[in-house]
Backbone as ProteinMPNN parsed JSONL, in Angstrom:
{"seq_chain_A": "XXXXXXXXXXXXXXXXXXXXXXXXXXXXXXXXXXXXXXXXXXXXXXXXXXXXXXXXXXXXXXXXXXXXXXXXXXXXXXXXXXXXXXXXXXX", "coords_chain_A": {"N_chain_A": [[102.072, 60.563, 77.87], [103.844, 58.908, 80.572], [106.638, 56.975, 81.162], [107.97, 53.913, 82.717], [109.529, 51.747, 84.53], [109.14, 48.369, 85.683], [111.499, 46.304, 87.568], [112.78, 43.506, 89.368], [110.776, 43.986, 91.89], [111.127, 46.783, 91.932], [110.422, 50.011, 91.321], [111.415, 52.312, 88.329], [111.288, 55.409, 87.566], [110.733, 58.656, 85.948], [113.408, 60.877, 86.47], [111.856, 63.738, 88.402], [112.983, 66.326, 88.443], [114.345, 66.185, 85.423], [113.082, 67.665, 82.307], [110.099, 67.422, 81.609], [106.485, 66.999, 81.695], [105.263, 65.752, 84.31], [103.135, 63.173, 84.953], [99.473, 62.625, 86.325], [98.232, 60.345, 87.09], [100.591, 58.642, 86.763], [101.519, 59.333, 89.635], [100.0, 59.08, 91.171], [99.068, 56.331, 90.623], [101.892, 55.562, 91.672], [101.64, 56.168, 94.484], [100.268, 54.234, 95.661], [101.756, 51.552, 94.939], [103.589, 49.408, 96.752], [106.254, 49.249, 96.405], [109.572, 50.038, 96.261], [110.746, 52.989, 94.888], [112.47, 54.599, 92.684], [114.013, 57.628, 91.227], [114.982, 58.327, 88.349], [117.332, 59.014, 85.429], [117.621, 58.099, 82.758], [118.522, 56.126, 79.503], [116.971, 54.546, 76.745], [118.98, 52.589, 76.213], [119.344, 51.951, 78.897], [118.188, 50.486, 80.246], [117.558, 47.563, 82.55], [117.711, 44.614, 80.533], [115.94, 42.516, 81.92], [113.979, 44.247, 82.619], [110.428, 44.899, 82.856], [108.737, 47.29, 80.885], [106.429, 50.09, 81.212], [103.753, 52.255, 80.199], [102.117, 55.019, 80.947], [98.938, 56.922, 81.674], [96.116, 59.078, 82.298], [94.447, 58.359, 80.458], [94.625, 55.946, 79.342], [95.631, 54.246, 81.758], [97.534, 52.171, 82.79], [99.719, 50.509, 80.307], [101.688, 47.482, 79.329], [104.929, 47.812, 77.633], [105.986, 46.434, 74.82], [108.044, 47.006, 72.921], [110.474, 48.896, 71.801], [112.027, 50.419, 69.234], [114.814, 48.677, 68.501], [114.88, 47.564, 70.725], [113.435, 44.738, 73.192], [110.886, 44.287, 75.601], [110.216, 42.272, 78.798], [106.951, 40.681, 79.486], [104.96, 40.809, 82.816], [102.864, 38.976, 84.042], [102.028, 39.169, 86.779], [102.423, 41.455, 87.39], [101.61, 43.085, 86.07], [98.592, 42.525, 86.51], [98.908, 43.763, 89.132], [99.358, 46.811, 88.555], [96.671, 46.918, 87.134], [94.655, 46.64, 89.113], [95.75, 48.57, 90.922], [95.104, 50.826, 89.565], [92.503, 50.575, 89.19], [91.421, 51.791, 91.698], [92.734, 54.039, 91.688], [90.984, 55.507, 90.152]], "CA_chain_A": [[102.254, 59.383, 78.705], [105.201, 58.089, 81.305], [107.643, 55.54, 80.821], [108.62, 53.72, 83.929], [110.158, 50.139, 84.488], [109.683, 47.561, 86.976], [112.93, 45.679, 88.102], [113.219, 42.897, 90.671], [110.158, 44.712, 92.683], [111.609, 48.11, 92.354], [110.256, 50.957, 90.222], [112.021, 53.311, 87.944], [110.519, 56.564, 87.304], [111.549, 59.712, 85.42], [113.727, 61.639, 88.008], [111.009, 64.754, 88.38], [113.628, 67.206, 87.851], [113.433, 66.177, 84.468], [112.209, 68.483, 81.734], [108.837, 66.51, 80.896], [105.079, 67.007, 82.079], [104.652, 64.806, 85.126], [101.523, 63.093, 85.224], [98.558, 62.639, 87.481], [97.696, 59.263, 86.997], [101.504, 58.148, 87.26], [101.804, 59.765, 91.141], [98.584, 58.419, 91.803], [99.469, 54.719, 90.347], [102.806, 54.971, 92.132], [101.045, 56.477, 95.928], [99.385, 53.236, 95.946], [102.776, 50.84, 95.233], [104.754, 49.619, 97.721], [107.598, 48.786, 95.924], [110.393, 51.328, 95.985], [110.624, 54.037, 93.954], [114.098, 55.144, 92.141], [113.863, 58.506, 90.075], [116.422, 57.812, 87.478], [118.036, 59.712, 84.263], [118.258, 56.886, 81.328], [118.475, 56.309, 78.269], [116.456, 53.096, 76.868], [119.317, 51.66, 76.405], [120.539, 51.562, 80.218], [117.018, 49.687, 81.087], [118.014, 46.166, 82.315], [117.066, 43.378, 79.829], [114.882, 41.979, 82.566], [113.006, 44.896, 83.752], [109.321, 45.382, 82.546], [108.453, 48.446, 80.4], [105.111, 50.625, 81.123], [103.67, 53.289, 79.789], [100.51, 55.466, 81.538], [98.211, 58.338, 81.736], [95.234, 59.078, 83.094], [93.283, 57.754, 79.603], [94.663, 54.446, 78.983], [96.273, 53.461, 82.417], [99.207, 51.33, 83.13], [100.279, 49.985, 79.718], [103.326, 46.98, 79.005], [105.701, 48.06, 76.613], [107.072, 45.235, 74.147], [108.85, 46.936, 72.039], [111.205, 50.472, 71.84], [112.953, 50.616, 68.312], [115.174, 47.259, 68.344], [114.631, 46.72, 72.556], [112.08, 44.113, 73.388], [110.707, 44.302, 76.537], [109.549, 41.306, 78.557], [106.018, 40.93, 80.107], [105.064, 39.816, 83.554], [101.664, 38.639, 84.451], [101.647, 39.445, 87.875], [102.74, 42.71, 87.356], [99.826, 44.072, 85.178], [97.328, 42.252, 87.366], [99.199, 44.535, 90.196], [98.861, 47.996, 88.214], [95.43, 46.959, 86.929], [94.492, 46.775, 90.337], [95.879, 49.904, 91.52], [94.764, 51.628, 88.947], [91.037, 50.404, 89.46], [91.96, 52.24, 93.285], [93.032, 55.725, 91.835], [90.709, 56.413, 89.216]], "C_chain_A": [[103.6, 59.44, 79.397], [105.385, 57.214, 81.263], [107.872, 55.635, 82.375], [108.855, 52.191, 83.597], [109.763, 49.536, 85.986], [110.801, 46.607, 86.673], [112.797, 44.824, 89.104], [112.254, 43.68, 91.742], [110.851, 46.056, 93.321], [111.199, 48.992, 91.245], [111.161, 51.736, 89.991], [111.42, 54.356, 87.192], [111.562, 57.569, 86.563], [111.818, 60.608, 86.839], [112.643, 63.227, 87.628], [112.052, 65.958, 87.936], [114.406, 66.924, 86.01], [113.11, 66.694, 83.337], [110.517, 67.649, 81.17], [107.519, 66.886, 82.06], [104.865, 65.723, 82.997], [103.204, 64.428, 85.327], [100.879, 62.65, 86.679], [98.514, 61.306, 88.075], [99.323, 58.574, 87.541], [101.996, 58.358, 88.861], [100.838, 59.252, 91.513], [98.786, 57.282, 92.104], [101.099, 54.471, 91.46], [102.739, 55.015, 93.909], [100.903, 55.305, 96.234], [100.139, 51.806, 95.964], [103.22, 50.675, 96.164], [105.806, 48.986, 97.924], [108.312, 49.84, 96.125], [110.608, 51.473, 94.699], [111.789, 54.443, 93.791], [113.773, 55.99, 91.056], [115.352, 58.136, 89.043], [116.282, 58.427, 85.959], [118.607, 58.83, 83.395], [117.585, 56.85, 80.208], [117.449, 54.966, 77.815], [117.587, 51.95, 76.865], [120.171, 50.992, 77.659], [119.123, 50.963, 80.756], [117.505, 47.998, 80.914], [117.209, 45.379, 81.605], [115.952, 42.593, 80.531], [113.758, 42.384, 82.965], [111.391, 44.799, 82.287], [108.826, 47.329, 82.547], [107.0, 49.1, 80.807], [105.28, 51.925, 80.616], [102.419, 54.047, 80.417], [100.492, 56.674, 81.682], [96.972, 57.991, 81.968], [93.763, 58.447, 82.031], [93.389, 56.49, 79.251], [95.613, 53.816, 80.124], [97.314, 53.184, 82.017], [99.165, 50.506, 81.596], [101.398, 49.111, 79.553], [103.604, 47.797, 77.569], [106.054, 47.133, 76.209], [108.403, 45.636, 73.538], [109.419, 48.622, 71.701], [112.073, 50.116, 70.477], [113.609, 49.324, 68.506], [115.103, 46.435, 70.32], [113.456, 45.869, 72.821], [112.532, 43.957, 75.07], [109.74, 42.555, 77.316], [108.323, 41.515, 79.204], [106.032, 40.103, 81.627], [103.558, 40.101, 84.007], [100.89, 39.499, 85.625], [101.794, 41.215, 87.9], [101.954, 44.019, 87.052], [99.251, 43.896, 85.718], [97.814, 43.479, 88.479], [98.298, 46.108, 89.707], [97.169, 47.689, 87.958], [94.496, 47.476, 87.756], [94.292, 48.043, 91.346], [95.064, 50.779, 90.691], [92.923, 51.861, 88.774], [90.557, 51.623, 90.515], [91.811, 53.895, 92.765], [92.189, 56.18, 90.744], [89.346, 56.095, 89.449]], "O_chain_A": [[104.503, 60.027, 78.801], [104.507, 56.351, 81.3], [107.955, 56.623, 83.105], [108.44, 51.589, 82.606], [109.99, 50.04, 87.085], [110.959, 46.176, 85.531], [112.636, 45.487, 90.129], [112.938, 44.131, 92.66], [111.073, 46.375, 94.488], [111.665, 48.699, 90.144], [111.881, 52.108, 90.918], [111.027, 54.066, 86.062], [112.786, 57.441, 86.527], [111.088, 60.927, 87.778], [112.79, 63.727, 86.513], [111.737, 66.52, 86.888], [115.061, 67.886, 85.609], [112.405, 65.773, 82.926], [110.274, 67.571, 79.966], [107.796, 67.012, 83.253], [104.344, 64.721, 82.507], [102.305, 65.155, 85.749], [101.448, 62.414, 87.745], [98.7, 61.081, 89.271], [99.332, 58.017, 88.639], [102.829, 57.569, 89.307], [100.997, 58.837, 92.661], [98.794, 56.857, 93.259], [101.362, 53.363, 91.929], [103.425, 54.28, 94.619], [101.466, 55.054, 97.299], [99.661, 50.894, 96.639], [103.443, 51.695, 96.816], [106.286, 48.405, 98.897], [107.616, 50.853, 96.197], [110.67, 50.695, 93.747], [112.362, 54.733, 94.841], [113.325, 55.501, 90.019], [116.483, 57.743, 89.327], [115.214, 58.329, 85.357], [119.821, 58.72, 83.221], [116.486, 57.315, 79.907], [117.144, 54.297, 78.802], [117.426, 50.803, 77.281], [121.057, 50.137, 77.694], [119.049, 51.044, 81.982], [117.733, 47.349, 79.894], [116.016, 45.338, 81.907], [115.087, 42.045, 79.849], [112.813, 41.749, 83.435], [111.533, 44.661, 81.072], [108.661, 48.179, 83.422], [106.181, 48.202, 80.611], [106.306, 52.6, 80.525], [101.447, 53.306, 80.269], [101.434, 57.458, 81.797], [96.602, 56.819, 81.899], [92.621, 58.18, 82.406], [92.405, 55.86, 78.865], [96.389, 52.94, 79.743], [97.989, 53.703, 81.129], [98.342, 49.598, 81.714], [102.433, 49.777, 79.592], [102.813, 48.235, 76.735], [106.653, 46.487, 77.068], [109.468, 45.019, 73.547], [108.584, 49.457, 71.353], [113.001, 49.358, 70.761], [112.705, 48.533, 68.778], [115.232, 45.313, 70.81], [112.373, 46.421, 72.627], [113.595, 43.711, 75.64], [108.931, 41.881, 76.679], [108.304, 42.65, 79.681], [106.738, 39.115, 81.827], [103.127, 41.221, 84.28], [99.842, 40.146, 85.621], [101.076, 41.958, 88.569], [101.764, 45.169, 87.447], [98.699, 44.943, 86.055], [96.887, 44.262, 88.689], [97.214, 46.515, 90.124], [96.408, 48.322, 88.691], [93.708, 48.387, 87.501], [93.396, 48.418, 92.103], [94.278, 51.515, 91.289], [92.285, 52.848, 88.405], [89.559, 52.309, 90.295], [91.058, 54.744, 93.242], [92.528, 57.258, 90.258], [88.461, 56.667, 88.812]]}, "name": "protein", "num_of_chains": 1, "seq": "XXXXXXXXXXXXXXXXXXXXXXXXXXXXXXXXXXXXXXXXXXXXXXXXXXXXXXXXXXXXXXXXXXXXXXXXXXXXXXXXXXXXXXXXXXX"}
């Protein structure tokens, strides 16, 4: 799976350079956004307190994240209905 965050209608992605297995489903799900896109090199604990966690692959979609070791993540409604959406689109 990929971790990514939304922020204030801005995604954060793993910067592709990277060492990790880019997925299908995550370039697919993010083609179809049209929020901006920020590759970014962090740790969990440099994800702002506000942003919304996901997790996805091409078998269980766009996932929220709640919860990373002591980080709680928050949820946002609209946000999942968005990916849901897209993700209906690319697969």
């Amino acid at each position: 799976s990929n971790l990514f965050w939304i922020d204030q209608e801005n995604i954060w992605r793993p910067d592709p350079s990277l060492p990790y297995l880019q997925g299908v489903f995550l370039e697919a799900l993010l083609s179809k956004i049209s929020f901006p896109i920020h590759p970014v090199k962090a740790r969990i604990d440099q994800i702002p307190p506000a942003a919304c966690v996901y997790t996805c692959n091409s078998l269980t979609h766009a996932r929220p994240v709640i919860r990373i070791d002591d980080r709680s993540f928050p949820r946002h409604a609209p946000y999942e209905a968005l990916l849901q959406e897209v993700a209906e689109k690319v697969i």
